[in-house]
N, C-alpha and C positions, 0 to 999 in steps of 0.2 A: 663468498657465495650468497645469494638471495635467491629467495624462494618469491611468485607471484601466486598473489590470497584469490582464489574464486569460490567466491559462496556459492550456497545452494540456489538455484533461482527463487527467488523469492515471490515471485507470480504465482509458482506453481505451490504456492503452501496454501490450499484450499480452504482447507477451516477457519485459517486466521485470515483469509479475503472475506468468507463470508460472516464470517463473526465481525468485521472492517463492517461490511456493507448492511449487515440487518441490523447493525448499532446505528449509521446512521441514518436507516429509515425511520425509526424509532424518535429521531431529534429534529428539532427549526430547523431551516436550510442554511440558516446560518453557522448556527452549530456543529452542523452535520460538518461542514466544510472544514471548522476549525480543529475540528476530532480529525479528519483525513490528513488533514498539516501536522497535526503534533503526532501521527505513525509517522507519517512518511518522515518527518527530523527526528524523530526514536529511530529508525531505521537506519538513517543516513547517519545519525552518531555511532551507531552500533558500529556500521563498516567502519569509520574512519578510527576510530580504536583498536579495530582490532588489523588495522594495515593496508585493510583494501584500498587499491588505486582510484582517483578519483574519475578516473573515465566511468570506470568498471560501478562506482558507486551510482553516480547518476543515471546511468543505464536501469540499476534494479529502480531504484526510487522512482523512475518512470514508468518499469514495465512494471512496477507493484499498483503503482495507483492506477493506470489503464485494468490491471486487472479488477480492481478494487470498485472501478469505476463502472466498467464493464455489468459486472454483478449486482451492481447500486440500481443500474437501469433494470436488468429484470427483473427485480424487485419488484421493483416499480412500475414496470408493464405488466406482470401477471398477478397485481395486486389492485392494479388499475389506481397506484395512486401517484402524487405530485412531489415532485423535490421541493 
């Protein structure tokens, strides 16, 4: 018997998007970008450890940075500044 892993949506973890997205306003755009790759591979190691499917994986790791990314711009629009 096997069991199939589904995390929690990981999009919908608010605090840790916006604490994601006001750390990279805070950095160069370069920066910024390289902090969003080493979540999103923290992330993606995390599932693959603990069994999740690799569909299933890449699905959160996309819907986490869309969030992430999402949140980055209104930063950045209601703060009137530039990536």
């Amino acid at each position: 018997m096997s069991a199939t892993i589904i995390p929690f949506r990981f999009a919908r973890r608010l605090p840790q998007i916006r604490k994601t997205a006001a750390y990279m306003v805070s950095l160069p755009r370069n920066h910024a970008e390289g902090h969003l790759r080493e979540q999103l591979r923290r992330l993606e190691d995390g599932l693959r450890k603990k069994g999740v499917a690799d569909d299933m994986i890449r699905s959160e790791v996309a819907s986490y940075q869309g969030a992430v990314r999402a949140h980055l711009w209104r930063l950045l629009l209601s703060h009137g500044g530039a990536a």
